[in-house]
N, C-alpha and C positions, 0 to 999 in steps of 0.2 A: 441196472436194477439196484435201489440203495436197500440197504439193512433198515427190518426195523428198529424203530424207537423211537424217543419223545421228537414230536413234530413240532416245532414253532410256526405261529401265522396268528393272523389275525383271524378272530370267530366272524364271521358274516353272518353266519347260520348255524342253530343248535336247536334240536329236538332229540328229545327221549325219546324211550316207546315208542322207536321204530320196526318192526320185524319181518323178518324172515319167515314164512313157511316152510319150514323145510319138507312138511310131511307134504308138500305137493311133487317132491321130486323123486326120483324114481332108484334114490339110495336107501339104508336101513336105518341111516342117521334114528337117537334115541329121542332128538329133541323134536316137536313137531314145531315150537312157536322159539324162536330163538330172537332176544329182543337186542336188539345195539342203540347208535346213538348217532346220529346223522348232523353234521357240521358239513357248510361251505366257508371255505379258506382261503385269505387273499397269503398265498407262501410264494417270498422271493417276486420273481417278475411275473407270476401265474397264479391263477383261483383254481382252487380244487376243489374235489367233493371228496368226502371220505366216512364211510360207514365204517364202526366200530363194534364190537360184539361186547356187550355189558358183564362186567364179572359178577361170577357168581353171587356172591354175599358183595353188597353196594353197600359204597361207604361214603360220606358226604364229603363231596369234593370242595377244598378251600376255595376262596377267591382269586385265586393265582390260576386256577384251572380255566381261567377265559384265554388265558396266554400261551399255555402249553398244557400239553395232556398227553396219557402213553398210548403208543400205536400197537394195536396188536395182529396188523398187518405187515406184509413184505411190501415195501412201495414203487411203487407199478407205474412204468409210462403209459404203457395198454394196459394194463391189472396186470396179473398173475395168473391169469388164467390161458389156459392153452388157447392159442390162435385159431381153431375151428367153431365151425357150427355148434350149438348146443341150442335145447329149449330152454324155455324159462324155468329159473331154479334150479339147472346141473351144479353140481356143486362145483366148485372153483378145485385149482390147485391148492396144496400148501406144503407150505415146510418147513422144516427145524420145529417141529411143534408148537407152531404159531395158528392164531383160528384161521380156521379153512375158509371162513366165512368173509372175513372182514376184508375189505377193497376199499382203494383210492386210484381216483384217478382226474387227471387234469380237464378241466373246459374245451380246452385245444381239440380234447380227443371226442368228444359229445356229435355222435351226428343225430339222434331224436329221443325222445320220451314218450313212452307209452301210459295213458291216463285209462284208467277203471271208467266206466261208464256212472251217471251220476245217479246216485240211489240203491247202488248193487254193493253194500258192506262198505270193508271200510275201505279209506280211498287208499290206493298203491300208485306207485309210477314203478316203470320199468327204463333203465339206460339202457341205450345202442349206442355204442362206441363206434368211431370209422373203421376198425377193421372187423364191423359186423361183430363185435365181443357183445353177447347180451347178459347181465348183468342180473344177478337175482331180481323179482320182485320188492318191493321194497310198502312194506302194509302200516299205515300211522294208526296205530290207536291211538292216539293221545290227541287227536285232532286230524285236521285236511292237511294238503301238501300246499294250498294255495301262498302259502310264506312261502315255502321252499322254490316254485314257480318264478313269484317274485325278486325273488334274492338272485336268485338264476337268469335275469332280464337287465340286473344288471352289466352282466359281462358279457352273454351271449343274445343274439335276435332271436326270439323262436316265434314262429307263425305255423297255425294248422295244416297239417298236409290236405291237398285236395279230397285225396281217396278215403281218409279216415279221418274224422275230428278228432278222434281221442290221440291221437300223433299229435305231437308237438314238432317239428323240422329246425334245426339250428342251421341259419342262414349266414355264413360267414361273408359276404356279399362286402367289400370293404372294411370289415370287421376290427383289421390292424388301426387303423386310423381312426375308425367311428367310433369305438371303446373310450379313445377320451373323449370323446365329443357328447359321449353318451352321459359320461359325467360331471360336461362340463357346469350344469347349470342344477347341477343334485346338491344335496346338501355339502361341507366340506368334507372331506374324511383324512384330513392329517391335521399332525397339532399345530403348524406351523401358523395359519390362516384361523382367526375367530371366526366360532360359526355365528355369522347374520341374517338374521332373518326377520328383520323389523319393519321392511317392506321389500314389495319383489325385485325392484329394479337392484337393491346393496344386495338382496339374495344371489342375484345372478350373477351381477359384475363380480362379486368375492370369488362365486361358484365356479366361474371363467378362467382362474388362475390354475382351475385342473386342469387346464390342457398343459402348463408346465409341467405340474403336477404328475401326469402320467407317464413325462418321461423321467421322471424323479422315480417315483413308484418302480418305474420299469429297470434301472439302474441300479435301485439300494433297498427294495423290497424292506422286510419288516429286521432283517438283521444288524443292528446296531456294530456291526462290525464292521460292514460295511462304509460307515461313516467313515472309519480311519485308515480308508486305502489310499495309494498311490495313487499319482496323478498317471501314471502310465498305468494301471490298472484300471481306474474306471473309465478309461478311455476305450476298454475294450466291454465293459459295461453296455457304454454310449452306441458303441458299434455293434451288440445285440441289440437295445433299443431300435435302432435305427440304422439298417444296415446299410451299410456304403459310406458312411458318415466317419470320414478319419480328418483328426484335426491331432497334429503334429504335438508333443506333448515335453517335447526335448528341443535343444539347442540343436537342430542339424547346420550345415551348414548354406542352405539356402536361406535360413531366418536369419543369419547373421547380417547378412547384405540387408536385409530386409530391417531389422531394426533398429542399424545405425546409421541409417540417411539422417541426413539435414533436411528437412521441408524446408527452413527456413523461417521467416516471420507470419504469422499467421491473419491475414490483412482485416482492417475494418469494414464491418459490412452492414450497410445504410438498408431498411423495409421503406418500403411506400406504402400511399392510401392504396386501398383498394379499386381494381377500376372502377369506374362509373359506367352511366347506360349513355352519357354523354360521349365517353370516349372512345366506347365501342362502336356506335353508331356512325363515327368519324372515322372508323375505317372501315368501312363498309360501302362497297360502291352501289350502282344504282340499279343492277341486278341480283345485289345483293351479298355477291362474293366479299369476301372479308381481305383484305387488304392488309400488306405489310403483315405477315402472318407468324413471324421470327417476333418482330418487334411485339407484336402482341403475346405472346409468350411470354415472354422476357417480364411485361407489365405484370400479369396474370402471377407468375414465376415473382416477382419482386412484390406484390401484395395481395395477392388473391380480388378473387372477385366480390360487388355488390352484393346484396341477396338475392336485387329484384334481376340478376343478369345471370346466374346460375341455371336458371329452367334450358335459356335458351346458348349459354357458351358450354357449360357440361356436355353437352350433346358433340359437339365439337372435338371439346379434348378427350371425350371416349371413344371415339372414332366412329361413333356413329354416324356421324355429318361430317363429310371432309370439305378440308377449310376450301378449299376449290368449288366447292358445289354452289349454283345462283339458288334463287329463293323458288325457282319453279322445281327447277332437281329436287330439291329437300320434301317440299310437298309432293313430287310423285315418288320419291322413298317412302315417306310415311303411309302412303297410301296400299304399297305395297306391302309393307312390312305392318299393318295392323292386318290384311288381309290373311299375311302368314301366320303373324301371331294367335289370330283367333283359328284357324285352322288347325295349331298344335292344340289349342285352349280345350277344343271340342273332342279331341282324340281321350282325354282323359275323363272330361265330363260326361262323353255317351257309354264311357264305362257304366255296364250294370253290376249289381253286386252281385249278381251269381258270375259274370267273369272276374272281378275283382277276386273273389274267393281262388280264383284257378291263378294268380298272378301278386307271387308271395313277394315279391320285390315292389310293386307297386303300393300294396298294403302296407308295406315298410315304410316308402317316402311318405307316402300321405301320415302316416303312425308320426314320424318322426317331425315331419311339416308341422301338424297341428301343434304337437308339443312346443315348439321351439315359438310359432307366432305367439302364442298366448304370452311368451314373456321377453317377448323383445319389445326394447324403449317403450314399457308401459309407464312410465312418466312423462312420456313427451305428449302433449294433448293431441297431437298426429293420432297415435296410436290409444291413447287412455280408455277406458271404460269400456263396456261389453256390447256386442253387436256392432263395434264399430267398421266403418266402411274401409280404413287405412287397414284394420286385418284384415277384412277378407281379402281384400287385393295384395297384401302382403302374402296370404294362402295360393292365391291364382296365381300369380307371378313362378313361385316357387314350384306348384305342381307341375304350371307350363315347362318351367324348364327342366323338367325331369323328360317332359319330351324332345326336347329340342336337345338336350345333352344325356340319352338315358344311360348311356354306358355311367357316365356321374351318377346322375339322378343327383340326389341331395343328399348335402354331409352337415351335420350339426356346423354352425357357425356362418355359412350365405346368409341368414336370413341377416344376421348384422354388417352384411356389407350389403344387402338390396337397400333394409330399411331408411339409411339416409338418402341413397336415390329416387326412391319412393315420396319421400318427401318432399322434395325438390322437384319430382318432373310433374308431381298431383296428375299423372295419367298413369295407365295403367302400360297400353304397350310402350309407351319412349321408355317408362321405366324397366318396362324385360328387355327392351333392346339396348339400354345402355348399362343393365346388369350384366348379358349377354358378352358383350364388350368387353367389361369389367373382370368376368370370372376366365376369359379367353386369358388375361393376365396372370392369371392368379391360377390357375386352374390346374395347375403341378401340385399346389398346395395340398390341394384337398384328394390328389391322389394316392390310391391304397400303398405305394410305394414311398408318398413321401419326398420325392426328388426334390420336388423346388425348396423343402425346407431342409433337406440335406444340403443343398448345394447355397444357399443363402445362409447358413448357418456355417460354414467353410468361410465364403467369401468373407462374410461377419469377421472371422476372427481374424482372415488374415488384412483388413483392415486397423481394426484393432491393434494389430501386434505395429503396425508399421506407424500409428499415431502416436502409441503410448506402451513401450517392449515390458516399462518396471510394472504396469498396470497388471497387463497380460499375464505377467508372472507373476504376482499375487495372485490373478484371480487359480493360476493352477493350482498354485500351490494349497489353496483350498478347495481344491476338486469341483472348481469351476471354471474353465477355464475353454471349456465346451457351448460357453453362454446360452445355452438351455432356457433359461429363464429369458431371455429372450421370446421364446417359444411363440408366444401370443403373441405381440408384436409384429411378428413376421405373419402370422398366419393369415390375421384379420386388420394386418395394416392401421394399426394402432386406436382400433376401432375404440379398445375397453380403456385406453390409457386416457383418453382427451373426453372432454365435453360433446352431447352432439353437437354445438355450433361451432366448436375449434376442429372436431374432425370434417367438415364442410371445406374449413378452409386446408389443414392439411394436404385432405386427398386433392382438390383442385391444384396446390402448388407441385403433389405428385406428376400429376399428370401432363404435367409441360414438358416433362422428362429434360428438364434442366436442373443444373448446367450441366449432367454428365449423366450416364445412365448410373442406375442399382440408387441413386439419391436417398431411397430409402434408407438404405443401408449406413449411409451417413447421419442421417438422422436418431438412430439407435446410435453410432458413437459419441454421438454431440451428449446424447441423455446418459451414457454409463459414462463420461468424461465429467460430468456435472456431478454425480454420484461419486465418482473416482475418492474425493476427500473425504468423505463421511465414511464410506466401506475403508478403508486403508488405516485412516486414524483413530477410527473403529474397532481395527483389527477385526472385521466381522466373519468368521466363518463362513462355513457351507451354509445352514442353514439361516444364517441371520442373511445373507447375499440374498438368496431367495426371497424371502419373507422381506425385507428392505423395498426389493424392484416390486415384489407383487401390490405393497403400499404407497405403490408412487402414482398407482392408479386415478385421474381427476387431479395430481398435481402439480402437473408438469406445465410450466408457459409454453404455447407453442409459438407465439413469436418469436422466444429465446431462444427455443429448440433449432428453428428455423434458420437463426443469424445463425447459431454458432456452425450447423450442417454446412450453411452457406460457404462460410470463411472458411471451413475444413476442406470443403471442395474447392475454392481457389487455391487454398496455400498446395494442393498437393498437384493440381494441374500447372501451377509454376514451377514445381518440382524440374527441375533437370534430369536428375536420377531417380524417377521414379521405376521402380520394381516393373517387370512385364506383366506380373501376375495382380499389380495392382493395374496396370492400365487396363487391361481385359474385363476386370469387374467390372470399372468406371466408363468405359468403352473408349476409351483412349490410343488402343493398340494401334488406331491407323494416323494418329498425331506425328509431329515431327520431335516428342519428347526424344530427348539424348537421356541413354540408360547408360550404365556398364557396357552393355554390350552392343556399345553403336562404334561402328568401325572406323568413324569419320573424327578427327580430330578438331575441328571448327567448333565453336562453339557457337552451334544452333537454336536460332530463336523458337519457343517451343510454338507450335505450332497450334494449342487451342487456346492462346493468349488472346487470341482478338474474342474470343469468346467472355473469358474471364476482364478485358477491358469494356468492353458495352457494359457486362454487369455493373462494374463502376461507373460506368459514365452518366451524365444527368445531374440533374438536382432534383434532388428526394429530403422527403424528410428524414431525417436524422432518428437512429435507432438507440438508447443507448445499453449501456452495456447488460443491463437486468433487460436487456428486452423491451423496453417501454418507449414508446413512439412518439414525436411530439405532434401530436393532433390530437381531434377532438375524438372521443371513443364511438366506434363506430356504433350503429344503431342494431340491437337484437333484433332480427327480422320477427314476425309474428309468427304461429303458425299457420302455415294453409288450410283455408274454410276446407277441413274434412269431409264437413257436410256436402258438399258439391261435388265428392264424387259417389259416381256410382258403377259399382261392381258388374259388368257385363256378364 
């Protein structure tokens, strides 16, 4: 329980002329109308609410009062008020002669609101805290509470209770992770990021960079003091953020082995054209099975594919069609699986809305569904202009898989990994079935706990530390060194960093899961090794690191990005002593690599060379070193006649 006094945070929310009745409660109090002053609070890593009791003789508060103001509250995890039952309006505790009246209390603790019926005076809400604390009425003369509601919808879900509309229910339902998601596509709200808003597509993509953002927010809150802690203090920041999450922040001694290996020379590495519909067709036998199925990888993996070959090899490397299957298997899959698809489809559509009303998590996906399609790739003519058939199928798709996966349901961010498969398959179920696929991958991501990006964000650095140790330690030494800003990246698979047509080709060279698993992961080093020079001779900070990566957004070559991932995953699979905890990432562990701790004195041929020699082997065209290919520039597919589909 801290002492009162002056509170710092950011104002969300201010209104006057809020008050209290007190003559409804069943004390002798002298005041009947007692008026305060109601702010919502982004303080530290939490949003507050906090009523204030207005002094007597008011006196005009400077301009400095948006930033800080005096509390005349005791500050409360649950309030101040005794842990039992009480009706609305008992008076609270107090003490040391502070008002009896005045409360704060955090979001965290919010389980409903009670709204006045519409037309009965003036409007009040009531708080219910989770341990049943109910909370004075709370009466605005000075206007309605609908700002206040509002403001409130940013941090917490509230949906109508079944039994009473005038209930509000705070739905924590994923809540830890969907709070950035919630703001990923809101206006900006730190200074680091210009706010854009000169059309929707730069609105969002800027807007996107909250989801670092949150874990910034959640770290260094509004206290400027925070800016100048210890790398071994905000590392324990990092690990309230995001618990589980420990990235080593000192010299132990397992980094030492770990940062003064030799990789050795780091080899040249040649892209090809992309495949053709010629060359895939050449391996494909006469029932239709695909042929030579490594080698084809490898092609796919060394230049991505056609456009016009994408509908039908996508399918493939999402494992929706396994490379074994003839051309009659495929069609009695699909037949099957549109059967199932449209079966979940139905489950959601024969919803009525008098049960939708009893099915506050449902209300939510669809809440959250509509939001998100409206502004995703609305400049790509796929998607553009209103009524179009590419949204609603991006709406179905995504409702659908609230059935098929409802413990998920939908977390702000899928719809930017559906939309480019949408694209591409111009049908509606290949595309849930190889989103399906898709998110099976990725699907730790978007969970309320967070794992997959706890644990990708580990591996991350200790890549990192083992390609470039002085890097690493710059980046701590500016209280980065947690690659956070990574964040996005990782989550949505470099969705917002590329072009749609370079992220086409990306995600397909992902998916060959060559030459070594986590590949991703390599890719983010190749991009902060390109970076490396500008941040260093820069000298850039915390906040310039962030603000740097967030504007690297659309400027990254991914050819370049590609080589350079490439060669970094050769040089380190030549490695002789590579680390065990890198070959586990890389999936290496079951290779014949000679580490430290190989017992054998022989010096052993490493054992995923023949893998790393095919890569090199052939005649390809020649890459050079900015990335740039010597062929003719491949051709911008069109979009797909949108018109031609129709929404089932």
């Amino acid at each position: 329980m801290a002492a009162a006094g002056v509170v710092s945070g950011k104002i969300i929310y201010e209104q006057e002329g809020v008050y209290i009745h007190s003559s409804c409660t069943k004390t002798s109090d002298q005041d009947s109308l007692i008026s305060g002053i109601l702010r919502v609070l982004e303080k530290d890593s939490s949003s507050v609410v906090a009523w204030t009791q207005a002094p007597r003789e008011r006196a005009h508060r400077g301009a400095d009062h948006l930033n800080s103001y005096e509390a005349e509250w005791d500050m409360v995890n649950t309030v101040s008020f005794k842990k039992k039952p009480h009706t609305n309006g008992d008076a609270p505790s107090h003490r040391n002669g502070k008002s009896k009246w005045s409360f704060l209390f955090s979001l965290t603790d919010l389980k409903s609101i009670k709204q006045n019926k519409e037309g009965m005076g003036w409007s009040y809400l009531v708080f219910c805290l989770k341990d049943d604390v109910v909370l004075p009425a709370l009466h605005f003369h000075q206007g309605d509470s609908k700002l206040l509601i509002e403001s409130l919808e940013k941090y917490v879900v509230l949906c109508e209770s079944p039994q009473d509309k005038r209930i509000l229910l705070v739905n924590s339902q994923n809540k830890s992770l969907s709070q950035s998601f919630e703001n990923l596509l809101d206006e900006p709200a730190y200074g680091l990021i210009q706010k854009i808003k000169k059309d929707p597509y730069t609105a969002t993509m800027v807007g996107f960079s909250k989801v670092t953002n949150y874990i910034f927010d959640s770290l260094r809150g509004s206290d400027p003091s925070a800016h100048q802690r210890p790398p071994s203090e905000m590392a324990d920041f990092l690990s309230d953020a995001i618990p589980g999450l420990k990235i080593n922040q000192q010299e132990e001694p397992g980094f030492e082995v770990i940062t003064r290996i030799d990789l050795g020379e780091r080899p040249v590495v040649q892209r090809r054209e992309p495949v053709s519909l010629e060359e895939w067709t050449k391996n494909v036998d006469s029932e239709g099975r695909i042929l030579n199925v490594d080698n084809m990888k490898q092609m796919i993996f060394r230049g991505g594919l056609s456009h016009s070959l994408r509908k039908q090899a996508w399918k493939f490397l999402l494992g929706y069609f396994s490379w074994n299957s003839t051309k009659e298997e495929r069609t009695q899959l699909q037949k099957q699986k549109t059967d199932e698809y449209f079966r979940m489809k139905l489950q959601w559509k024969s919803v009525s809305e008098e049960q939708e009303k009893r099915n506050s998590r449902l209300r939510d996906y669809r809440s959250l569904i509509e939001k998100d399609v409206n502004r995703t790739d609305r400049t790509n003519k796929f998607y553009e202009g209103q009524d179009n058939p590419g949204l609603i199928l991006l709406h179905d798709i995504l409702m659908t898989y609230c059935m098929y996966d409802f413990d998920l349901g939908y977390v702000q961010g899928m719809s930017d990994l559906l939309s480019p498969l949408l694209y591409v398959m111009e049908n509606e179920v290949d595309a849930f079935w190889c989103f399906a696929s898709y998110m099976d991958q990725l699907h730790q991501n978007f969970e309320e706990q967070m794992q997959g990006m706890k644990t990708q964000l580990i591996q991350l650095s200790t890549l990192l530390r083992l390609l470039d140790s002085g890097f690493c330690s710059y980046l701590e030494s500016q209280d980065s060194g947690y690659l956070y800003f990574c964040f996005r990246w990782l989550l949505i698979r470099f969705k917002r960093e590329f072009s749609f047509l370079d992220i086409l080709r990306l995600w397909e060279v992902i998916w060959t899961e060559l030459p070594c698993k986590n590949f991703h992961l390599l890719l983010c080093c190749a991009i902060l090794e390109s970076e490396k020079q500008q941040i260093m001779e820069k000298h850039y900070g915390f906040n310039e690191i962030l603000k740097h990566i967030n504007e690297l957004s659309m400027k990254i070559d991914v050819e370049d990005i590609l080589c350079k991932a490439e060669a970094i995953s050769l040089q380190m699979i030549k490695c002789k002593e590579l680390p065990q905890a890198v070959c586990e990432i890389l999936g290496l562990q079951d290779s014949e690599v000679t580490t430290p701790d190989s017992d054998t004195g022989e010096d052993e041929s490493v054992g995923v060379t023949c893998a790393a020699s095919a890569f090199q082997s052939g005649t390809l065209p020649t890459l050079a070193a900015g990335g740039t290919r010597h062929e003719s520039p491949t051709q911008i597919p069109e979009s797909p006649d949108v018109s031609r589909l129709t929404p089932a």
